[in-house]
N, C-alpha and C positions, 0 to 999 in steps of 0.2 A: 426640673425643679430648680435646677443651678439657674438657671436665665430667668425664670420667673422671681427669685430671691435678687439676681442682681440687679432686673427693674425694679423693684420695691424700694431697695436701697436709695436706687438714684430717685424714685420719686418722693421719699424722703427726707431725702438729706435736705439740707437748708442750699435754695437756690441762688446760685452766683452765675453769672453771663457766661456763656465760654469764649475765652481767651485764643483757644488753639482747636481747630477743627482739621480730620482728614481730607486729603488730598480729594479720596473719592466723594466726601461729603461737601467740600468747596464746589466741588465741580457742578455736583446737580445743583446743590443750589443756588451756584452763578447761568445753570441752564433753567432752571426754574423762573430765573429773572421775578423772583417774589419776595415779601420779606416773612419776618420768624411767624407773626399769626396763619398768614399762607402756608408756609411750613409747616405748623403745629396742626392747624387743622387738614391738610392733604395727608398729613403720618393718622390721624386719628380717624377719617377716614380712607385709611388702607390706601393713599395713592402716592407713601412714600416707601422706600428701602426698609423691610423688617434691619431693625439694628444699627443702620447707619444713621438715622435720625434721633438725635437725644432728646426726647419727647420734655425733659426735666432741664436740658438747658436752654430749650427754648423759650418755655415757662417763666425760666428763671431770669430770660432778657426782657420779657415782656413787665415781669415784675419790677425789675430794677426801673423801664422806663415808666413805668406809671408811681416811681416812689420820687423822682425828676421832676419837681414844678416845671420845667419845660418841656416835657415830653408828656409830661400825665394826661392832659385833657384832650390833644389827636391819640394818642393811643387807646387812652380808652372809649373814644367814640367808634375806634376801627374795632375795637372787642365786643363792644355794645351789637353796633351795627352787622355784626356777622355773627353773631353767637349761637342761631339758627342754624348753620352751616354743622353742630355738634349737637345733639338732642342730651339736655340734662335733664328733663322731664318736668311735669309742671309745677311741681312744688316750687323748683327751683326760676324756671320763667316767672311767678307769679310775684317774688318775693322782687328778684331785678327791674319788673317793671314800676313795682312800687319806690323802687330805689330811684329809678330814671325819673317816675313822676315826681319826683324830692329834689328832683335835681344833683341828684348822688352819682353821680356819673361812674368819678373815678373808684368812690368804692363801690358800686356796683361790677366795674369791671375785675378791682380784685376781687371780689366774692365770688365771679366767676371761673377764676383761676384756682383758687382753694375748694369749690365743690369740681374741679376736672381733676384734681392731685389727687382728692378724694376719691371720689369715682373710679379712676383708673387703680388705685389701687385696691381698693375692695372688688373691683374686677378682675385685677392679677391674684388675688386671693381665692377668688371665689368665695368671699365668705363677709357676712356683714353689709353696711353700705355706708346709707351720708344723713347724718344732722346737719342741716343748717334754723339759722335764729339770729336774736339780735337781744344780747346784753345790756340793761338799765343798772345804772347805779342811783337810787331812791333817792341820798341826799345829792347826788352831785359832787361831792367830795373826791373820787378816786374816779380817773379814766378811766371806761370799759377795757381799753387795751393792756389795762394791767393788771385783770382777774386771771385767776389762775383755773384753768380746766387744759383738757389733752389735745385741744386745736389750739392754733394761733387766734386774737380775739384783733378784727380791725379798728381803725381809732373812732369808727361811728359805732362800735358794737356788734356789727353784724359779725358771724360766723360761718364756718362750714367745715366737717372734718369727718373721717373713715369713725366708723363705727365695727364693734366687734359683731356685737351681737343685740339684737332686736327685746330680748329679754333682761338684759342690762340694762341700768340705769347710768345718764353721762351728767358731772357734777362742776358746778364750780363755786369760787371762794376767794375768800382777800380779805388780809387783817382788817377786822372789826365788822366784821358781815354775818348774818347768819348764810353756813352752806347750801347751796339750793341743790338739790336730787330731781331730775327729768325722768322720768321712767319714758319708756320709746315702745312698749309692751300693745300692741291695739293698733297700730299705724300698721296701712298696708302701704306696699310698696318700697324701692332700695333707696328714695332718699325721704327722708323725712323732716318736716318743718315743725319745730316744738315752739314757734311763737317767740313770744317774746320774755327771755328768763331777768326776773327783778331783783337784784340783791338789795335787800334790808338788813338797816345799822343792828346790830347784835344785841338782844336786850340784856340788862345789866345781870339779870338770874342765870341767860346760859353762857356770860365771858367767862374766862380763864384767866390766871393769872400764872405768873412765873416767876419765885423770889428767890434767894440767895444770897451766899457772900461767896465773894471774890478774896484769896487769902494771895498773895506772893512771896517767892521764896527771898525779894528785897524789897519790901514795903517802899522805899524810897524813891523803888522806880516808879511807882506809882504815877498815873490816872490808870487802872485799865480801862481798855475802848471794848463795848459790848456791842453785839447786834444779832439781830435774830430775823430769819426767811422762813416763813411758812412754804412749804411744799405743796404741789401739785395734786389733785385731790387725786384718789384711787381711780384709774382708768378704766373708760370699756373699748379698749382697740382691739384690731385684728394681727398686731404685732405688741411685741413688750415694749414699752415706752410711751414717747406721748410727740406728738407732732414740733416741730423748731420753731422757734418763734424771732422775732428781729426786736421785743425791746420785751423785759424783766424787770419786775418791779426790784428799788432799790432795797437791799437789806433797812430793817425796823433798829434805829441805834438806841437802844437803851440804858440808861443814865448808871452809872456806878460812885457811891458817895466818897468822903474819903476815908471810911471804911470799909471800903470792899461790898456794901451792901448795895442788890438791887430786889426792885420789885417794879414788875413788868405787869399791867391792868388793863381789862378790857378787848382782851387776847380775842382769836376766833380761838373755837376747841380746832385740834390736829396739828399734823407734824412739825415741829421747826426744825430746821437747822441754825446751831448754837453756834457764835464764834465768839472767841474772847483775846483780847492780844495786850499785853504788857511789853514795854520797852524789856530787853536781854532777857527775856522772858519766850519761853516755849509756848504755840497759840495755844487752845484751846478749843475739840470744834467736837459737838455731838448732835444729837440728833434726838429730841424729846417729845413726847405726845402731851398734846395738853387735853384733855377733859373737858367738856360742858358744866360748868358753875364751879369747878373746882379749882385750888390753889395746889399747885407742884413746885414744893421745897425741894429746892438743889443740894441743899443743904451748905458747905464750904467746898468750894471749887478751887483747888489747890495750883497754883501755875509756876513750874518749875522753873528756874534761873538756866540762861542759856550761855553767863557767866560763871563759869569753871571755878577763874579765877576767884572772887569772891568768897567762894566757898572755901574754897583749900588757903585762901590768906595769905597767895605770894602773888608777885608781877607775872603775867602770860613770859615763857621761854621766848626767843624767840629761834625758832628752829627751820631748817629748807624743808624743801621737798622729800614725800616718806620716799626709802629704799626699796621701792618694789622690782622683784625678780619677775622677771618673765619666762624663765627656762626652766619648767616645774621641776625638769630633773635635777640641775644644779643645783636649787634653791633647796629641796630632799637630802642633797651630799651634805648642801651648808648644814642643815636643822641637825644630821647625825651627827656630823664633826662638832658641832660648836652643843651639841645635848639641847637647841632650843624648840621652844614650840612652832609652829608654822599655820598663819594668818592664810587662806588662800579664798581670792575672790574671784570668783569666773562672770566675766562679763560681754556683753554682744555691743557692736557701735553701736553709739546714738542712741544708748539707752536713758530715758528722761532720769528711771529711779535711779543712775548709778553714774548720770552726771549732777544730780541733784544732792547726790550723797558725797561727790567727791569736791563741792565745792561746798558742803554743808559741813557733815560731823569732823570728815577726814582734813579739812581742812584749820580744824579745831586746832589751836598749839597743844593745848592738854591730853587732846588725842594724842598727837602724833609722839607728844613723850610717854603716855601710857601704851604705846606700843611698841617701845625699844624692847620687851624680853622677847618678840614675836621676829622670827622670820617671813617676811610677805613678799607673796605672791599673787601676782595677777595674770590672769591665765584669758587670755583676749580672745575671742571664740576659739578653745581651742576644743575640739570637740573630745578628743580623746581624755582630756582631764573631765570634760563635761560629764563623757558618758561613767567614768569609773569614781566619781562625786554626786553624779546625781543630779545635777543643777537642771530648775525646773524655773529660774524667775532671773531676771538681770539686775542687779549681782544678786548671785546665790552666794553666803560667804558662810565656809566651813573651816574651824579650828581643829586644825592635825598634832598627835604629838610626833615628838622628835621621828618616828619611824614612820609617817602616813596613814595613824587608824584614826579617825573621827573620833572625837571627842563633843564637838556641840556646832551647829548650821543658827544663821540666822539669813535674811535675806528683804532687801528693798533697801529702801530711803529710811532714813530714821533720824533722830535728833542723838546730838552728841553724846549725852547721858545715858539713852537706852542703849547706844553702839558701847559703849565703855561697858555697860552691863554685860553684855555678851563677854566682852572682852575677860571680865572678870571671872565668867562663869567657864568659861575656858581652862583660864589660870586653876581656878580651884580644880576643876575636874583633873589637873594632873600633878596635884598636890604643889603648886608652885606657889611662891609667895605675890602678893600683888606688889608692883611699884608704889611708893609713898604716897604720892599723890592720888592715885586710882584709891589707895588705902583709906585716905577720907573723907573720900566720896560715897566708897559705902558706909563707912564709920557714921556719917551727920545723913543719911539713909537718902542720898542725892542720888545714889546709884544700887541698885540691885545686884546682888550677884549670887541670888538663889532664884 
């Protein structure tokens, strides 16, 4: 099951050429004296090394040279021309030939590349098989290649992609389209050709709309920049997820007045992902469903200052680098000796959330002066603090009092304001007073500390 899950993987992931091949795998295929499609098709039928041949980076050379205006059109006639040499069945022969009689060469050859990714994996599965089709957009307005469904969409619209399951319907969608639903349910056989899928402009009764106001914690820094990505419709694969693609459509920028108000018209119904960004301002990113004919009030969309200063009404400090201990047990004698509390953060190398957070909140001045009553500690994989804290995420950051019993855990990446929150919620837990500054942070409700 381990080897079968770690071909899937590789047939999966998004194809890059390999750069670095084994000795043993140079060798044959300098004794092979052939190039990668000889390769790909000798592994596929059985006349290469189980294992030694990367079926996925072969693929992934042939791909690259057919996306190469200098290599695309001999490569693809050597793909064309052998493609027999791999039986995809006839659904799929019937669809390439019509491609070849268009003169579609090149993407007829990737289309055969994308129904053998297909295929072989719904073969390592056992389970499911292959859509292929070809994508219309009605008015002409939006490339095929930038509809969104669970295969990659090539730039003439043809497709090809693993399928879960036969009883499943496979969907696709793009702002300002009605979604189209393929039921696959009647088709015999593991690949299946659903024709030709049309999306049509959305009529005005089933758009959606999305309005609100944009409020900031400094008006002044005003414009915010809005923009919204619809998501990928619901999937029928044989794994979670959806197949990688090589271009995404751009985020939908939406206008915001200079009162913070938008309204967004003409929507497809389903998921977006929300972002919103003000200058010294904290993003904003969520994720909202829209409805068919319906409007979804945001209501005030609140974007917190990522300017401390501002708030609290003095100049940023300017202060070095924080005092972090590394030697839990010293930093334990300091917190008894000196009655303070103890900040401890465990963290593993090369952790993205906790070099994100150390060039983010911690790097904050307002931070690092609202954590002078704290003794910290940074505990670099060390496992034995790991294992008697608990740390489950890189950093895991738990607030000790003066003797080492837990008082409050928080843990990840976070924006300056939430980190201070914890900080606060620390402090109170051991009846301490907050620093001045942290004091009016929660005072003007910038920070929490319940």
């Amino acid at each position: 099951m381990a080897r079968l899950s770690v071909l899937l993987l590789a047939l999966i992931a998004p194809s890059v050429p390999p750069k670095v091949v084994d000795q043993s795998q140079a060798a044959w295929k300098h004794a092979a004296a052939t190039d990668e499609l000889s390769l790909l098709l000798g592994t596929l039928n059985g006349a290469g090394k189980p294992g030694r041949t990367p079926i996925h980076e072969l693929m992934g050379t042939l791909n690259q040279e057919l996306q190469d205006h200098k290599t695309a059109t001999p490569t693809a006639k050597r793909i064309l021309e052998r493609r027999g040499e791999y039986d995809l069945g006839r659904a799929v022969e019937q669809r390439l030939f019509a491609m070849i009689g268009e003169r579609k060469e090149v993407a007829a050859a990737e289309l055969w590349l994308q129904c053998l990714k297909a295929k072989l994996v719904a073969k390592t599965l056992a389970e499911g098989g292959v859509a292929i089709g070809r994508v219309v957009v009605e008015d002409g307005r939006l490339e095929p290649e930038m509809v969104l469904a669970q295969m990659p969409i090539l730039p003439d619209g043809s497709f090809a992609g693993e399928i879960g399951s036969f009883s499943k319907p496979i969907r696709f969608r793009a702002v300002g389209y009605e979604e189209i639903e393929i039921p696959l349910s009647g088709h015999a056989g593991d690949v299946v050709d659903v024709g030709t899928v049309t999306l049509k402009p959305i009529p005005a009764e089933k758009a959606a709309t999305l309005t609100g106001r944009v409020a900031l914690d400094i008006p002044e820094r005003a414009p915010a920049a809005m923009s919204i990505s619809l998501q990928v419709p619901k999937t029928n694969m044989p794994y979670i997820g959806f197949s990688p693609r090589r271009r995404w459509p751009d985020p939908l920028p939406i206008a915001v007045d200079a009162d913070g108000v938008f309204r967004a018209t003409g929507l497809s119904p389903g998921e977006y992902f929300v972002q919103i960004n003000a200058k010294d301002h904290a993003p904003y990113t969520r994720v909202v469903r829209l409805s068919p004919g319906k409007e979804l009030d945001r209501g005030t969309i609140k974007l917190h200052t990522t300017d401390l200063g501002h708030i609290i009404g003095k100049p940023s400090p300017t202060l070095g680098e924080l005092p972090w201990h590394s030697d839990f047990t010293a930093a334990m004698r300091r917190a008894a000796g000196e009655g303070k509390p103890v900040l401890l953060m465990m963290v593993e190398r090369n952790s993205g959330q906790w070099i994100a957070l150390e060039k983010g909140a911690l790097s904050d001045p307002w931070v690092k002066k609202c954590l002078a009553p704290f003794v910290l500690v940074k505990a670099l994989e060390d496992k034995l603090v790991e294992a008697k804290y608990a740390a489950h995420d890189s950093p895991t950051i738990v607030f000790l009092d003066r003797d080492g019993v837990e008082v409050h855990r928080t843990s990840g990446n976070q924006p300056a304001a939430v980190f201070l929150g914890h900080c606060a919620k620390a402090l109170r837990a051991q009846g301490l007073d907050l620093p001045e500054e942290l004091q009016v942070l929660v005072d003007r409700k910038v920070v929490a500390d319940q």
